[in-house]
N, C-alpha and C positions, 0 to 999 in steps of 0.2 A: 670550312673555317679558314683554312688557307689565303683562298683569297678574298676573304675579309681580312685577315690582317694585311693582306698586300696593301689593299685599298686603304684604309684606314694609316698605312704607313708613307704614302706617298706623298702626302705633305711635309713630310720630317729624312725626308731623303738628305744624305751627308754627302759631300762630294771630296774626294782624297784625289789628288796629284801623284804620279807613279812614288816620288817617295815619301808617301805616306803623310804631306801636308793635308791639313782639311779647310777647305775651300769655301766659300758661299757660293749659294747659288744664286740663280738670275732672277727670280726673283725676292729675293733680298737685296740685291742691289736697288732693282730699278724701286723699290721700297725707299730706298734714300728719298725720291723728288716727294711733294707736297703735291695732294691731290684736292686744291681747294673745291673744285666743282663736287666733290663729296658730301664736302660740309654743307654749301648749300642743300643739296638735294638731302641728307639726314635732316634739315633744317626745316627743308620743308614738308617735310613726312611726320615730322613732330610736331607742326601745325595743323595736322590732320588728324593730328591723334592715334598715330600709328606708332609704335615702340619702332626705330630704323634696325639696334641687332638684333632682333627676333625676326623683322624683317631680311634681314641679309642671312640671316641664319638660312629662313626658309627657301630663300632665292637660292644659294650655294647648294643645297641639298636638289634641286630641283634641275642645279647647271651638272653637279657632278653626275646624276644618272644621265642626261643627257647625253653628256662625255661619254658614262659606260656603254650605254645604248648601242652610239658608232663605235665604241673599239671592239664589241662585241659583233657585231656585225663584219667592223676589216678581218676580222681575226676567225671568222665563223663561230663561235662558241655563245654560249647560252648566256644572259646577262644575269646577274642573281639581285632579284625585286623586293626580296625579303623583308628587307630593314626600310622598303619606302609604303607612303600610304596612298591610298588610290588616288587621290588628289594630285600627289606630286607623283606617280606614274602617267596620269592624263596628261598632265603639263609638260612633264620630260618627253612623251610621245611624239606633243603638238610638233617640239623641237626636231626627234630625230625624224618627222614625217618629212620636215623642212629639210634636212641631209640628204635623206632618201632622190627628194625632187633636185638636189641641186647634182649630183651623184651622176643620175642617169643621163643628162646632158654632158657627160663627159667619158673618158675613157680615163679610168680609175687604176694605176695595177699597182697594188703594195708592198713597201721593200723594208718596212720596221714602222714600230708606232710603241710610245712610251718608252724609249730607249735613253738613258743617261749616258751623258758625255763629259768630259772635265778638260780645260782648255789649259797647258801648261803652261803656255806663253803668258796669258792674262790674268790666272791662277781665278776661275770662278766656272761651276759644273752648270747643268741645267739638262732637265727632261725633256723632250722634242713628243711633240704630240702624236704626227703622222708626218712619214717622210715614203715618197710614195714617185710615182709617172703619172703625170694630169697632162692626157693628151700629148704624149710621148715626152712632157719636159721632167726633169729632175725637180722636183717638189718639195718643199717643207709647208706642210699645212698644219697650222697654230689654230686649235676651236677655242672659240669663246660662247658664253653665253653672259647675256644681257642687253640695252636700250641699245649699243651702239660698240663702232669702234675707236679709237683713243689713242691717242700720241702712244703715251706707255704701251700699249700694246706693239706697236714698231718698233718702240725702244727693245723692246723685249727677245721679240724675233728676231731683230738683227742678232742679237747675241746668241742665240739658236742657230743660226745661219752661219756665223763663226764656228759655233764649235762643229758642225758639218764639216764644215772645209779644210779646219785643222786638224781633222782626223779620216781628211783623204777624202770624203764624199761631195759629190758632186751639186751646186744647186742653180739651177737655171732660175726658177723664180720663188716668190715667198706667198703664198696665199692666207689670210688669215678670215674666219670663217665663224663671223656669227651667227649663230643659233640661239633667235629668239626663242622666250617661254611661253608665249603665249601670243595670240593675236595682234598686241600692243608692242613686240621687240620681232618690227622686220627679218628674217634672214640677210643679211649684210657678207658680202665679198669682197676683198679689198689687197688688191696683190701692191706690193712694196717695187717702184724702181730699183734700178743701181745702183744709181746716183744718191738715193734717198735716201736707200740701209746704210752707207758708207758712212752718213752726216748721222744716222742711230747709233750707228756704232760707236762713231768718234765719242756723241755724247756718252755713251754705255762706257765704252773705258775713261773718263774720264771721272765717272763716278765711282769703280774699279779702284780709281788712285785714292776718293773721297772715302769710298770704304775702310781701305788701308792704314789712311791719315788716322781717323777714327782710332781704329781700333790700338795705333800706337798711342795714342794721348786717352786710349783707354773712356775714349767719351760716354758721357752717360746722359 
């Protein structure tokens, strides 16, 4: 039971600053931008006659075991199946088979994975997926699941990447790592330059100050 409510709690994770300010996290922030290629694609999935949140419902149920799959695996512990249906255990499989195969081409050694950080300087928290040695470098690997990967996803990790470094840990590079659901969402790797996260992050605080503004003028 425990850790179902863990699970179950981790999307409503609060992030506090040592004196006790409460903070947003990251993504809430990168929530600020407009994700118009969404609308299209719910747009088009309702010309097919297909409900999109029932559909995303079933897709997110299907990304998060995936998720649990690998951290039950970096972590060696049992994954609890319970609460999914065999359907969406095949599917979540397809994905962590695809981890598995990308895994073994590497030297993997794990140093934390699900770990919350809160960043004083910029006042906004965020949970890091896996922070690990891939092939001897200092690591932040971000999983996703779905068709592809997406500006906002950079956006995101860069600010992942920060709070690493402002709390002393080290990061050589940033990998972010889709794990398709099924036959039709490739496995996708896609590591972040230097130069590249720098220009994420600028935008990432920049939104930081947008959030802020907000929230003084009390926007609704």
């Amino acid at each position: 039971m425990a850790d179902k409510l863990k699970k179950a709690s981790r999307a409503h994770t609060r992030y506090y600053t040592t004196d006790g300010t409460l903070v947003p996290g990251s993504t809430t922030i990168t929530g600020l931008l407009n994700k118009p290629a969404l609308v299209k694609w719910a747009n088009n999935l309702g010309l097919q006659g297909i409900d999109s949140s029932k559909y995303v419902d079933k897709a997110a149920r299907v990304g998060t075991l995936i998720h649990a799959l690998v951290e039950a695996h970096i972590t060696k512990t049992k994954p609890d199946l319970s609460d999914y249906t065999p359907l969406e255990i095949e599917l979540a499989n397809n994905g962590f088979y695809k981890y598995l195969d990308w895994e073994k081409q590497h030297i993997v050694e794990p140093i934390f994975n699900e770990k919350a950080f809160v960043s004083e300087k910029h006042k906004y928290g965020g949970t890091l997926d896996f922070y690990c040695k891939v092939d001897g470098k200092y690591t932040l690997v971000d999983f996703k699941s779905g068709k592809g990967i997406f500006n906002e996803h950079f956006l995101q990790t860069s600010s992942y990447s920060n709070l690493l470094r402002e709390n002393k840990y080290k990061v050589d590079q940033i990998l972010i790592l889709n794990i398709g659901r099924n036959e039709d969402e490739p496995f996708q790797t896609k590591a972040i330059l230097p130069a590249t996260e720098k220009k994420y992050f600028n935008m990432f605080k920049a939104l930081v100050k947008v959030y802020y503004i907000k929230k003084e003028l009390e926007w609704k």
